[in-house]
ZAMARGU-4260 file (C-alpha; in steps of 0.2 Angstrom, whole numbers, plus 5000, padded with zeros to 4 digits):
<rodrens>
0) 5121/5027/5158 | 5108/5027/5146 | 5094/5039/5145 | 5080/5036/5156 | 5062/5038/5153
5) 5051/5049/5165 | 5039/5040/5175 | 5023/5047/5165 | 5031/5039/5147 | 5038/5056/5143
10) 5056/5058/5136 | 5067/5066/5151 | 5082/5073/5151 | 5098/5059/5154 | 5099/5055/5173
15) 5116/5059/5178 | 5120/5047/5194 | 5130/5051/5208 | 5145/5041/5212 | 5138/5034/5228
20) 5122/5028/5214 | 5136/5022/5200 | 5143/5011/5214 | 5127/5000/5221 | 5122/4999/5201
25) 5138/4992/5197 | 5136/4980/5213 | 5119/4977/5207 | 5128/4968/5192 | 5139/4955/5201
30) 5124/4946/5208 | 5119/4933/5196 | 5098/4935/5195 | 5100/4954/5197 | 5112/4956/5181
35) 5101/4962/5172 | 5096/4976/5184 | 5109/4987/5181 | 5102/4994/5163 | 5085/4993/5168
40) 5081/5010/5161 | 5069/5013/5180 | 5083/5009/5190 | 5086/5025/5197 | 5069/5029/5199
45) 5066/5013/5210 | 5083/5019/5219 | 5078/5037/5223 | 5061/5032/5227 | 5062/5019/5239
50) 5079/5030/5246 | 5064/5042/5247 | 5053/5033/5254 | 5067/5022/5266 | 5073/5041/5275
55) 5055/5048/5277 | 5046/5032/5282 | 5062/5025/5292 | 5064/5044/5303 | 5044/5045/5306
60) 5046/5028/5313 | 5059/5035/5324 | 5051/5049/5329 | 5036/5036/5332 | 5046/5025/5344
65) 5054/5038/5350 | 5035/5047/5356 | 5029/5031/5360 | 5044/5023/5372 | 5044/5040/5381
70) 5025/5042/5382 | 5026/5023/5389 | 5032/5031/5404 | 5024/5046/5406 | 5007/5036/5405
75) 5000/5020/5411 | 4994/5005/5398 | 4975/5011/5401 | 4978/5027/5391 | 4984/5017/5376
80) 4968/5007/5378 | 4960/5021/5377 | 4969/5029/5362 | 4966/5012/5354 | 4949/5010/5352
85) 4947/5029/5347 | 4958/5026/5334 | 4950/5010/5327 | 4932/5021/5327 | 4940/5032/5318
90) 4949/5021/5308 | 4935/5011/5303 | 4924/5025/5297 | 4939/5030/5286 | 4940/5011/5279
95) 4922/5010/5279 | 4921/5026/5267 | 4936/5021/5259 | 4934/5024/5239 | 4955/5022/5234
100) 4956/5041/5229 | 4973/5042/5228 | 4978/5025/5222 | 4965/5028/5206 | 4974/5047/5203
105) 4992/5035/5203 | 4987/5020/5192 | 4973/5029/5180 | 4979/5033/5162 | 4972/5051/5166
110) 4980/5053/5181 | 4990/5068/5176 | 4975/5077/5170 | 4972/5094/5180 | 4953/5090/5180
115) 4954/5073/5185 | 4964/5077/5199 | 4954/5092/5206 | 4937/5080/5204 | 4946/5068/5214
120) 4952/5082/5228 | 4934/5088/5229 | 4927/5070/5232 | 4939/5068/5245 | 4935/5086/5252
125) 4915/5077/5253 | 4920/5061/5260 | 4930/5068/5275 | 4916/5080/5280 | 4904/5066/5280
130) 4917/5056/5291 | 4916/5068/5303 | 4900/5072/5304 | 4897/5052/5305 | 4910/5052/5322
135) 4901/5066/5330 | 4886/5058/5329 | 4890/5040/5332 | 4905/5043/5346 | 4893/5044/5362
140) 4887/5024/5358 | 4903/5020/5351 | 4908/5022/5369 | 4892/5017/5379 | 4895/5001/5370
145) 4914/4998/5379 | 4906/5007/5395 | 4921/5019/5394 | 4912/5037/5395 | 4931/5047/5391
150) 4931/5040/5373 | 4917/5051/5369 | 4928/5068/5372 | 4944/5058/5366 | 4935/5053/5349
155) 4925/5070/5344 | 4942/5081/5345 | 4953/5065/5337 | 4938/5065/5321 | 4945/5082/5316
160) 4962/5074/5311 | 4952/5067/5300 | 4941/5082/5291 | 4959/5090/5289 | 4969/5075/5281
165) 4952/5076/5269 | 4956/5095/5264 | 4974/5089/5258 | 4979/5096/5240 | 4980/5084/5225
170) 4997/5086/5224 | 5000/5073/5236 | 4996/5060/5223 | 5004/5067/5208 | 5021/5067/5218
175) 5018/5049/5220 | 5010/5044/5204 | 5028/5049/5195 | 5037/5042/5212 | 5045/5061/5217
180) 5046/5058/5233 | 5057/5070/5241 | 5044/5083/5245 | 5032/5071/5248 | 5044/5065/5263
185) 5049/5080/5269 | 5029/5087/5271 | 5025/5069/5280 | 5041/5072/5292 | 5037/5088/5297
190) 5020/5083/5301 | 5026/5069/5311 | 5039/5080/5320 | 5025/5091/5325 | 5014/5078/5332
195) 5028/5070/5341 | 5033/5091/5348 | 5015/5092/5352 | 5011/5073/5361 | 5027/5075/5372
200) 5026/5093/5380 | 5007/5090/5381 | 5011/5071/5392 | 5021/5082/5403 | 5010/5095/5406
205) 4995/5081/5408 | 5000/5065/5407 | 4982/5059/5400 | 4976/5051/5385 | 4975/5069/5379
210) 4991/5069/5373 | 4987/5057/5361 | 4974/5064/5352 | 4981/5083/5351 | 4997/5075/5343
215) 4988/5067/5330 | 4977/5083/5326 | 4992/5094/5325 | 5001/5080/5313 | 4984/5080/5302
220) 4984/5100/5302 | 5001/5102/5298 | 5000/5089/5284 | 4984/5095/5277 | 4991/5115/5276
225) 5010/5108/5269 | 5000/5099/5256 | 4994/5116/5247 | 5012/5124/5247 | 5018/5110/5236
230) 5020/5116/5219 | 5009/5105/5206 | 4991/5105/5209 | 4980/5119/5214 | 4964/5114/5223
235) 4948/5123/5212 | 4929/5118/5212 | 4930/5112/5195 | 4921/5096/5193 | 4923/5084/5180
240) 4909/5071/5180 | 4916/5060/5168 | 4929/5059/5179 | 4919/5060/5195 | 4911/5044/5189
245) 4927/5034/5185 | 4933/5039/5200 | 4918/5031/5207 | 4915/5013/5199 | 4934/5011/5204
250) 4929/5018/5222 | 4917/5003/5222 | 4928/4989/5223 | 4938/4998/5235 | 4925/5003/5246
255) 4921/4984/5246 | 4941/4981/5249 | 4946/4991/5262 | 4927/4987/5272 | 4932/4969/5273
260) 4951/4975/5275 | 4943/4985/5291 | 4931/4968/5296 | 4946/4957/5295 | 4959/4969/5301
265) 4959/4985/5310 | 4941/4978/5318 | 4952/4968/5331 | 4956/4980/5341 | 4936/4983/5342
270) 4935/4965/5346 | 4951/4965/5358 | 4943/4977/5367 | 4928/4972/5371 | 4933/4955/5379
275) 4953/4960/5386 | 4955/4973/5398 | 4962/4991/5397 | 4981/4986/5401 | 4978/4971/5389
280) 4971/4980/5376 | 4985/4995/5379 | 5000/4980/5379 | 4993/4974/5363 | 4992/4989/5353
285) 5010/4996/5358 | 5013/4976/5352 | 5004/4982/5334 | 5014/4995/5334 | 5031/4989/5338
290) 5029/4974/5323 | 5023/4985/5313 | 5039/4999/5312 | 5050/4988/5301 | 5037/4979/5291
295) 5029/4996/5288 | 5044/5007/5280 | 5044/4991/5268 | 5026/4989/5264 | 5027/5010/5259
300) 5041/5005/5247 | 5031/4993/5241 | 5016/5005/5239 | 5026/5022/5236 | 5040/5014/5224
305) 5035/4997/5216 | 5015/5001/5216 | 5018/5016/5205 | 5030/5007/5193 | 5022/4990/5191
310) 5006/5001/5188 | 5017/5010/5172 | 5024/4995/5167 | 5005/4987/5164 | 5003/4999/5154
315) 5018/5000/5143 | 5023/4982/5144 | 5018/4965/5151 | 5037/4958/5148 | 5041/4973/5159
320) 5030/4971/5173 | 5035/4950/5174 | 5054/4957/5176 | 5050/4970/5191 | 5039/4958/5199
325) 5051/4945/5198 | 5064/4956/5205 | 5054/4965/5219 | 5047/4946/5226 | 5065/4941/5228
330) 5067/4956/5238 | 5052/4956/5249 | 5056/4938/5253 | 5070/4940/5259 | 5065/4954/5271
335) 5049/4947/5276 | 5060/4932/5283 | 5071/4944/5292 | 5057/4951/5301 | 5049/4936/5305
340) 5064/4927/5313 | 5070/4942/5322 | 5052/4943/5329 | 5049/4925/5333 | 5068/4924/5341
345) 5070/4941/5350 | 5052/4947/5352 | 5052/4945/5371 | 5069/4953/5375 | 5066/4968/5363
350) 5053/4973/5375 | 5062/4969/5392 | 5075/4982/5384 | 5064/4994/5379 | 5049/4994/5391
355) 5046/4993/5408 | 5040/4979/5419 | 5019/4983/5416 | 5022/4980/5400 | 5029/4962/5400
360) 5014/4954/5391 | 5020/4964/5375 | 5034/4951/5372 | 5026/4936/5367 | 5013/4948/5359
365) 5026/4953/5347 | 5034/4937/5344 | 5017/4932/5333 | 5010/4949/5327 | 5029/4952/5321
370) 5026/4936/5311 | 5012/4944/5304 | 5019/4958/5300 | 5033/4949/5290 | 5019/4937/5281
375) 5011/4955/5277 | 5027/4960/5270 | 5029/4943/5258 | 5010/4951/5254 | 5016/4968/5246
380) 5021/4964/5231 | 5007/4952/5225 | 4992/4963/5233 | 5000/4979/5225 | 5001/4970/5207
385) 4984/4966/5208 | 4979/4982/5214 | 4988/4990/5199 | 4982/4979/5188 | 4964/4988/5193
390) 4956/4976/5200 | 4952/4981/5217 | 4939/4965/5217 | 4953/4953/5221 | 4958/4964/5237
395) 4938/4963/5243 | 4938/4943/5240 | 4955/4942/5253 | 4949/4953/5265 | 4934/4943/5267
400) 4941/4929/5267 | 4952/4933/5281 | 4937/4943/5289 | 4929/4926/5292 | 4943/4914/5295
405) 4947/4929/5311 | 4930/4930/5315 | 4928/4912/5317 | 4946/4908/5325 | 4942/4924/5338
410) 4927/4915/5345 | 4935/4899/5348 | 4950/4907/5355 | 4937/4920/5368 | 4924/4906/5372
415) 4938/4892/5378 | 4956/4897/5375 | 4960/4915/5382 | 4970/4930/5374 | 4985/4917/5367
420) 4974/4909/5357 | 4966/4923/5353 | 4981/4933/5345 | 4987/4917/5336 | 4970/4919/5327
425) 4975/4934/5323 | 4993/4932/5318 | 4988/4917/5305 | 4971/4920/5300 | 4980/4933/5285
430) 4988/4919/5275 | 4972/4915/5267 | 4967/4930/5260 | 4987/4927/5252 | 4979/4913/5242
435) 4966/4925/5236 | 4979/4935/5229 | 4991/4920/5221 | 4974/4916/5212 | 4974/4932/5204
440) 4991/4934/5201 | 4992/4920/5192 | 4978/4925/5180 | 4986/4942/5176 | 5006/4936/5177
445) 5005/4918/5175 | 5023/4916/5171 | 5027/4921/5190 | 5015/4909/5201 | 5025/4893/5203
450) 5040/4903/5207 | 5029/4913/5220 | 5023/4896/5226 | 5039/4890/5230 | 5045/4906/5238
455) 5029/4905/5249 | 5035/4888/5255 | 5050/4895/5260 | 5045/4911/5269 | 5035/4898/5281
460) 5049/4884/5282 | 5061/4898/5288 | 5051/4907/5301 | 5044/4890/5309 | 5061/4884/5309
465) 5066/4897/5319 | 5054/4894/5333 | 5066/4879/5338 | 5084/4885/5336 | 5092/4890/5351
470) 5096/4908/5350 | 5109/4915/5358 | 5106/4928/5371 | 5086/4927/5371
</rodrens>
C-alpha cells in the first residue's frame, strides 16, 4: 500500500492495513466501476470511518430500539405523544437558532486553528443558554396552545438537555473534521447506554412520560462532561473576532437552512399534533422513528465520513471530488433502494412482530415514511456536496421548497382526506427540495448531473415497482 495522506493534507506515516482491510480492498478491485478504489490514497480513511461511524451509529440504534420496544410496553401511545411534541419544541428552537457550528469547524480551511475552534465552542456555549432560556419562557404557551397542561413540566426539565449538549468541548469537531471517529463513537455510545440505563429503570419505577425526558437529560449530561476528557481541544475564553465573524456570515445561510429544514420537516409533528389525536400522534412518531434506524446510520456515514472528505477533496482537487462523488452516489443508491422496498414490502408485518395490537396503525405508517427515509438516503450525498462546497444557500432554497409543497399538501390532506393523505404529503413532499439540490449540483460538479438524473429515475422506478410485486410472506 502506498502511503496515505492525513486527512488535514499533512504527510502521515504509511497506514499499515489489517488483513481483514487487505481483503475487502483487494475485493474492492474485481468490481468493474470500483477498480480504481483500491489505490485511492483515502481509502482507508473512508473504511475506518464509516466502520466507525457503522458500529457507533448501528449499537446506539439498538440501544434505541431496544429502549423504545421495551418502553412500548411499559407505556401507552399517549406518553409518546407527549414526548413527541416536547421534542419538536425543543427541537425547533435548536433548528431555529441553528448557526452550523460544527459543520463550518469541519469544512473551514482554518478549521484546525486552536482559536477558531475555541471562538466557535464559546458561540455555541451563547447559543444553548439562550435556547434555554427561550424554552423556559415560551413552554407554558407552547402547551396552552395543544391544551395538554403536562408538557409544561415535560418541556422545562427536557430544555436542559439542551444547555448541556451546548457546553460540549470542541473537540467533538476536530475528531470529525479529520474523520477519527473511534473516540467520537465511543463518547456518543456511552451516552446513549446511559440514557437508555436511565429511561428503562425509571419506566419501571413510573411508567410515565418522565421516563422519557430524564433519559434524554442524562444522555445530554453524559455527552456534554465525555466531551471535555477527549484529548484535543481545551475549552478557554479566548475569542477571536475574526473568526467569530466568519463563523457567523456562514451561520447565516445555515440559520436560513435548518429554519426551513425545521418549517418543512421537524414542524410535522407540530402540525400532526394539533389535528390527530395523542395515540395517533404517539403511533406516528414511534413510525418516525422506526424508518428512520437504517436510513439514519447511513445518512451519518454520509455526514461523518463522505461530508468531511468531499469537503478536503474541494479543496485539494476538483478531479478528486468528481471520483468520490461518483463512487459514494452508487453506493447510496443502492441502499436507498433497499430501504425503500423493504419498507414498502414489509412495513406492516415488521410492526405486528415487534409491537403490540395498539400500535397497529404504525404499519402502514412506516410503509411510506420508510420510503421517505430511503429518498432521504439517495439525498445524502448531493445535499452534503453542496453543503461542503459552502454554500449553505442551496440547503435554505430546498427546505423551502419542501416547507411549502408540505404545508400546502397538509391542508388538503386535513380539510378533506384524513391522516392517509395527510402522511403521503409528508412522505413525497421532500423530492422537490431534491431538485433544489440536482440544480446546484450541477453548477459545482457538472460532470456528475446526467448520471445522477438517471440514477434518480431509477431509485423511484424501483420502489414503485415494488408496491405491486407479490411478496412472499407479507
Amino acid at each position: 500500500m502506498p502511503d496515505l495522506s492525513a486527512v488535514d493534507g499533512t504527510v502521515s506515516k504509511p497506514i499499515d492495513p489489517s488483513s481483514l482491510e487487505r481483503i475487502v480492498i483487494r475485493s474492492i478491485g474485481y468490481v468493474p466501476w470500483l477498480r480504481d478504489v483500491s489505490s485511492s490514497p483515502g481509502l482507508l480513511t473512508a473504511m475506518r470511518g464509516t466502520t466507525w461511524t457503522m458500529v457507533g451509529y448501528g449499537s446506539s440504534q439498538v440501544l434505541r430500539l431496544a429502549s423504545t420496544l421495551l418502553l412500548a410496553r411499559l407505556l401507552v401511545p399517549q406518553a409518546f405523544g407527549l414526548v413527541a411534541l416536547v421534542n419538536v419544541f425543543l427541537g425547533g428552537l435548536e433548528m431555529l437558532t441553528d448557526l452550523g457550528i460544527g459543520l463550518d469547524v469541519v469544512q473551514h480551511k482554518r478549521g484546525d486553528d486552536p482559536h477558531f475552534i475555541n471562538t466557535a465552542f464559546l458561540i455555541q456555549v451563547i447559543r444553548g443558554t439562550l435556547i434555554w432560556l427561550i424554552a423556559a419562557s415560551f413552554a407554558r404557551p407552547f402547551a396552552h396552545f395543544y391544551n395538554q397542561p403536562a408538557i409544561v413540566a415535560l418541556a422545562l426539565v427536557a430544555s436542559t438537555s439542551v444547555l448541556l449538549r451546548g457546553l460540549a468541548g470542541g473537540s467533538v469537531w476536530t475528531l470529525l473534521r479529520h474523520v477519527q471517529l473511534g473516540k467520537l463513537t465511543a463518547l456518543n455510545l456511552s451516552s446513549d447506554f446511559i440514557g437508555f440505563l436511565v429511561s428503562v429503570i425509571w419506566a419501571l419505577i413510573s411508567p410515565t412520560a418522565w421516563a422519557l425526558v430524564v433519559g434524554r437529560v442524562a444522555s445530554s449530561l453524559v455527552f456534554a462532561l465525555g466531551s471535555h476528557l477527549i484529548p484535543g481541544h481545551k475549552a478557554s475564553l479566548q475569542w477571536d473576532r475574526a473568526a467569530a465573524k466568519e463563523i457567523l456570515i456562514f451561520g447565516t445561510g445555515m440559520f436560513l437552512s435548518s429554519a426551513t429544514y425545521f418549517l418543512s420537516g421537524e414542524a410535522e409533528r407540530l402540525i400532526m399534533g394539533k389535528f390527530v389525536t395523542v395515540v395517533e400522534l404517539g403511533c406516528f412518531s414511534l413510525a418516525l422513528s422506526m424508518a428512520g434506524a437504517v436510513s439514519g446510520a447511513i445518512q451519518q456515514v454520509g455526514g461523518q465520513v463522505f461530508f468531511p472528505m468531499i469537503a478536503k477533496a474541494l479543496r485539494e482537487n476538483t478531479d478528486s471530488a468528481t471520483r468520490h462523488y461518483k463512487r459514494a452516489r452508487i453506493i447510496f443508491t443502492a441502499l436507498s433502494i433497499g430501504i425503500g422496498v423493504g419498507s414498502i414490502a414489509y412495513g406492516p408485518r415488521i410492526v405486528a412482530i415487534l409491537l403490540s395490537p395498539k400500535y397497529l396503525m404504525t404499519g402502514w405508517m412506516l410503509q411510506l415514511l420508510g420510503w421517505r427515509a430511503a429518498q432521504q438516503v439517495f439525498t445524502s450525498p448531493t445535499s452534503n456536496f453542496v453543503l461542503a462546497s459552502g454554500n449553505s444557500r442551496a440547503a435554505a432554497i430546498a427546505n423551502s421548497t419542501r416547507m411549502f409543497a408540505m404545508l400546502g399538501g397538509l391542508a388538503i390532506a386535513f380539510s378533506r382526506y384524513g391522516i392517509h393523505a395527510a402522511v403521503a404529503v409528508l412522505a413525497f413532499s421532500g423530492v422537490l427540495g431534491y431538485f433544489v439540490y440536482l440544480a446546484a449540483l450541477g453548477r459545482y460538479l457538472r460532470p456528475v448531473l446526467w448520471p445522477e438524473v438517471t440514477e434518480f429515475l431509477v431509485f423511484v422506478g424501483a420502489t414503485g415497482a415494488a408496491v405491486f410485486v407479490p411478496w412472499p410472506w407479507k
